[in-house]
C-alpha positions in Angstrom: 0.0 0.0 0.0 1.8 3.2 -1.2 1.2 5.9 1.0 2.3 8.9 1.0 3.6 10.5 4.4 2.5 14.1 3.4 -0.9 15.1 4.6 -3.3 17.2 6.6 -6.6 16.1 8.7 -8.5 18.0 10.9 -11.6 16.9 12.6 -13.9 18.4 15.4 -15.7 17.6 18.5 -18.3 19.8 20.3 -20.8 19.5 23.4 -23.5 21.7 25.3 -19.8 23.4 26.6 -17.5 23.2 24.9 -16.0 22.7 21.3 -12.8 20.9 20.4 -10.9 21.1 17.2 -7.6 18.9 16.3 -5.3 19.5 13.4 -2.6 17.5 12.4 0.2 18.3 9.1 2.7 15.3 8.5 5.8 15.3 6.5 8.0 12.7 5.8 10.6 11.1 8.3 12.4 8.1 8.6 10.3 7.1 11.7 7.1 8.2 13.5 7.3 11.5 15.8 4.8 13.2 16.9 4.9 16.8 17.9 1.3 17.9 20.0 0.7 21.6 21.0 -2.2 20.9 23.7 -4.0 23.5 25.8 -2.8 23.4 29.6 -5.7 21.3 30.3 -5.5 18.5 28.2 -1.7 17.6 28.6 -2.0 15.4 31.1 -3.6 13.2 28.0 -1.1 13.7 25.6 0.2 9.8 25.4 -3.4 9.0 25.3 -3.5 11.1 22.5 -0.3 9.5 20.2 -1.8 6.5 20.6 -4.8 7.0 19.3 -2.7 8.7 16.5 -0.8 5.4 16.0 -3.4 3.3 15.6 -3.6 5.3 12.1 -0.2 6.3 11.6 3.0 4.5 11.2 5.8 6.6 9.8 5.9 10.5 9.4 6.8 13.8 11.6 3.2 14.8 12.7 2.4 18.2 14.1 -0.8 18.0 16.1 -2.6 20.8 17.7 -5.2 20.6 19.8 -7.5 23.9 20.7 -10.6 24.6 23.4 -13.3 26.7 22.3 -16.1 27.1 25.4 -19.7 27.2 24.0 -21.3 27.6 27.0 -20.9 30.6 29.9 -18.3 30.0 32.7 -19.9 28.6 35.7 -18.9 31.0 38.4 -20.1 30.3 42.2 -19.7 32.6 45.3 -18.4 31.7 48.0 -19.1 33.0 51.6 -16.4 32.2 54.5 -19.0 32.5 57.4 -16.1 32.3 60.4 -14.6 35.3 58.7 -17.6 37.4 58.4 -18.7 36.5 61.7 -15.1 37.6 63.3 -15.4 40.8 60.9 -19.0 41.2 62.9 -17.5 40.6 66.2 -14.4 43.1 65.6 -17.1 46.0 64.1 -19.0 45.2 67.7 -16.5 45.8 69.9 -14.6 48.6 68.2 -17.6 50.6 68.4 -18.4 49.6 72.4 -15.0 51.0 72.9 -15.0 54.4 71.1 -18.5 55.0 72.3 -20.3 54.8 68.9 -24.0 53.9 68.0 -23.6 53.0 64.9 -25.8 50.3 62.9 -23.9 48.0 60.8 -25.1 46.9 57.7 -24.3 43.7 55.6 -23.0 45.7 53.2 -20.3 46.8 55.4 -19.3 43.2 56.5 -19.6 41.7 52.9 -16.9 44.2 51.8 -14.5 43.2 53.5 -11.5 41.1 51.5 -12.1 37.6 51.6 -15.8 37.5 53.2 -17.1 37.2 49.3 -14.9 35.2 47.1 -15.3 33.9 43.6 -14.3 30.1 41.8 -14.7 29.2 38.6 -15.9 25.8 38.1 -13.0 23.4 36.8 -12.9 21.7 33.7 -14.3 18.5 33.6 -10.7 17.0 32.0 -12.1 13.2 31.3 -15.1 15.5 29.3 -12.8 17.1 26.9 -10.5 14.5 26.5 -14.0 12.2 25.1 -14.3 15.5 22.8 -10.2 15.4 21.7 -10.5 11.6 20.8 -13.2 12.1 18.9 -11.8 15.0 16.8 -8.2 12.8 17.2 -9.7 10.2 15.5 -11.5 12.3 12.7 -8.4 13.8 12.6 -6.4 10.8 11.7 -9.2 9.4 9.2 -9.3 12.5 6.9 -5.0 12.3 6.9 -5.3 8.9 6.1 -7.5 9.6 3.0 -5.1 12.8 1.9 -2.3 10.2 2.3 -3.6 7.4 0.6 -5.1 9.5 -2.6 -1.3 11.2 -2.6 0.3 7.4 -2.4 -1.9 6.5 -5.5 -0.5 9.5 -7.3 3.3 8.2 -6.8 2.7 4.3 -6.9 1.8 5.5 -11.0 4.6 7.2 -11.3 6.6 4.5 -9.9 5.4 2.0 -12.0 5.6 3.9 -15.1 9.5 4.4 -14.0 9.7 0.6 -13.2 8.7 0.4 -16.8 10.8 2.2 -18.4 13.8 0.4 -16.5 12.2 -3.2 -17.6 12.8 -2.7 -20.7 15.9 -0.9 -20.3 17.5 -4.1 -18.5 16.0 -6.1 -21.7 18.0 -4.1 -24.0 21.1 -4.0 -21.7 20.2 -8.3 -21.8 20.4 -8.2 -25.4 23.2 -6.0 -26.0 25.1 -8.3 -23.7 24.8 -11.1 -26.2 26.9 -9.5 -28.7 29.3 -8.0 -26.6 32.1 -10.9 -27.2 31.8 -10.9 -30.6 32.2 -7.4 -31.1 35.1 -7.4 -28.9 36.7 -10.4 -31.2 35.8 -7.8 -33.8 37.7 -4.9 -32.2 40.9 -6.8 -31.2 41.1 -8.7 -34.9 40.8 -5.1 -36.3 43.7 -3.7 -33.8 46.4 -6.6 -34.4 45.9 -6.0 -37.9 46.8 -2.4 -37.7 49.9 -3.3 -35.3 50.8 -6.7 -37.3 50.5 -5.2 -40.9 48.2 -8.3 -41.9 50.5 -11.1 -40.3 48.8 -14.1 -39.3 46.9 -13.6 -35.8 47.9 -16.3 -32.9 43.8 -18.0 -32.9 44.9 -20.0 -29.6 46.1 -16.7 -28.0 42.9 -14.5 -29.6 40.6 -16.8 -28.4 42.2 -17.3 -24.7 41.3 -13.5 -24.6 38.4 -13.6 -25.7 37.3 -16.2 -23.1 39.1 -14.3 -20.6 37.0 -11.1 -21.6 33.8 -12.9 -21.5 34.0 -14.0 -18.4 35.2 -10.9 -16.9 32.3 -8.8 -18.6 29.8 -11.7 -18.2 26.4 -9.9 -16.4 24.1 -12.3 -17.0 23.9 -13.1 -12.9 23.0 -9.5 -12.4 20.8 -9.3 -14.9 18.9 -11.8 -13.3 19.0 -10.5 -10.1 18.0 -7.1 -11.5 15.3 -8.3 -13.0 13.9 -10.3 -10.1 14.2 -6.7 -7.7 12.4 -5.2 -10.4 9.5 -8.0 -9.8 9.8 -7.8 -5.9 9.5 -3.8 -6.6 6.5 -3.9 -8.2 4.7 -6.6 -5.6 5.4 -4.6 -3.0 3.6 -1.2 -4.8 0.4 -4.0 -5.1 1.1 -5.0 -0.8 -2.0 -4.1 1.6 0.7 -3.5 4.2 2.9 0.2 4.6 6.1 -0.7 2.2 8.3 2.3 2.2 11.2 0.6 4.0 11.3 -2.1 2.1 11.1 -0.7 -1.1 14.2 1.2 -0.4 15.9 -1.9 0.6 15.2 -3.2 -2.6 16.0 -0.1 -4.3 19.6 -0.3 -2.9 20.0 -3.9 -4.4 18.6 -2.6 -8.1 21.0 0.3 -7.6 24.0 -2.5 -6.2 23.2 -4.3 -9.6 23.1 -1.6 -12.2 26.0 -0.5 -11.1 28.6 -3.3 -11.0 26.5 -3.8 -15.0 27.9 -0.8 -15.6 31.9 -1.7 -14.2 31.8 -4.8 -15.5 31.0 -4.2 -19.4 32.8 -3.0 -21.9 30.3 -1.4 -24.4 29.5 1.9 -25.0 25.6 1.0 -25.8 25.1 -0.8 -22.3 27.0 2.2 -21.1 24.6 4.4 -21.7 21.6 2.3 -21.1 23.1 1.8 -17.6 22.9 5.5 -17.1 19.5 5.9 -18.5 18.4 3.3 -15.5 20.6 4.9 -13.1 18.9 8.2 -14.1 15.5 6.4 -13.7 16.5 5.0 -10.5 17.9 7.9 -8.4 13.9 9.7 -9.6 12.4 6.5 -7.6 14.7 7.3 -4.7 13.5 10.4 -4.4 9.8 9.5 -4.7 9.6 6.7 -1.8 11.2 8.8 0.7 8.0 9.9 0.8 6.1 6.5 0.9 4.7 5.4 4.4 
């Protein structure tokens, strides 16, 4: 299954109270990390978070962020310290017995005092909004999946147009190969004439280099190994399962393979044909770095 490990998913939870939005942008990475930006209240379920993030996700730098948006107004209650008001009471009492003053005193008077009257906000009801971050989590991680998955369909054609192209440019290298002796035979016949001025050639000693050549410049092996990665490639584009690892492993080996082609012959056309898949090869590279 190619994935891609770019994508963005947002999804949104909301109560009588309180609304909560999460928003998550990967990238591609080697292996998963993920980065959450959580209101003060909620980072006590941060792990709780990743993994319900992982049960989506396997590879990629996420950035999640996580924001509170209250619906509903804050639930404010008073509260009255009755030992304090009493003592405040007491105190207003006495201090006018002593300076001799008749003087009613009112409530107002005693609630004005600091600390008789006090407000508290209600607290957050943290196992409430973490019910509404899941939720949005998980919507969250459905709608990257889908961005991901629509982008991995975009490069598995691409890939398998390249894999293609590098088929049948390891068919042509296969049948270039089969003349590569005999044009050699050609190429050393036409040099000891030019150095022996038409002199009979040594056959015994022609052909003992020509053997030696071909088994020196003799690819067939890698051009069945080649061939095989290039099968293994394409299964693993077809897999239900997240590949990207593996089809860099096997990139690796094609890459191996192509290039000791390339050291070990001797003619120009595979040359060139070796460059063309090299060319091909290092484009696929950079495509599945960004394959889940």
């Amino acid at each position: 299954m190619a994935n891609s490990m770019t994508g963005y998913g947002c999804g949104t939870a909301s109560n009588a109270d309180w609304s909560v939005t999460v928003e998550m942008k990967a990238v591609n990475h080697r292996f998963l990390e993920i980065y959450c930006r959580l209101p003060k209240t909620l980072t006590s379920v941060e792990d709780d978070l990743k993994k319900i993030i992982q049960t989506g996700v396997s590879r990629g730098k996420l950035d999640v962020f996580v924001t509170l948006e209250r619906l509903g107004a804050k639930k404010i209650a008073v509260i009255i310290d009755n030992d304090l008001a009493m003592a405040y009471h007491k105190s207003l009492i006495e201090l006018a017995s002593i300076c001799h003053v008749q003087e009613r005193i009112s409530l107002m008077q005693i609630a004005s005092f600091p600390g008789v009257l006090t407000t508290q906000t209600e607290e957050e009801d943290v196992n409430q909004l973490f019910a509404l971050a899941a939720d949005a989590t998980r919507q969250a991680v459905e709608a990257l999946c889908v961005m991901r998955h629509r982008e991995g369909e975009v490069l598995r054609a691409d890939l398998q147009a390249r894999l293609v192209l590098i088929d049948n440019i390891v068919a042509n290298i296969g049948s270039f190969s089969a003349t590569v002796v005999s044009e050699q035979k050609k190429r050393l016949e036409n040099r000891l004439n030019d150095i022996l001025n038409n002199i009979e050639i040594d056959e015994n000693r022609l052909a003992n280099e020509l053997a030696f050549f071909a088994d020196k410049s003799d690819i067939t092996e890698e051009l069945t190994r080649l061939t095989s990665h290039i099968r293994q490639f394409d299964q693993c584009l077809k897999a239900t399962e997240c590949v990207g690892r593996k089809l860099d492993f096997i990139l690796q080996e094609m890459l191996r393979e192509i290039n000791t082609i390339g050291s070990k012959s001797g003619s120009l056309s595979i040359s060139n044909l070796v460059i063309e898949a090299k060319s091909e090869l290092e484009k696929i590279r950079e495509q599945i770095q960004n394959i889940e």
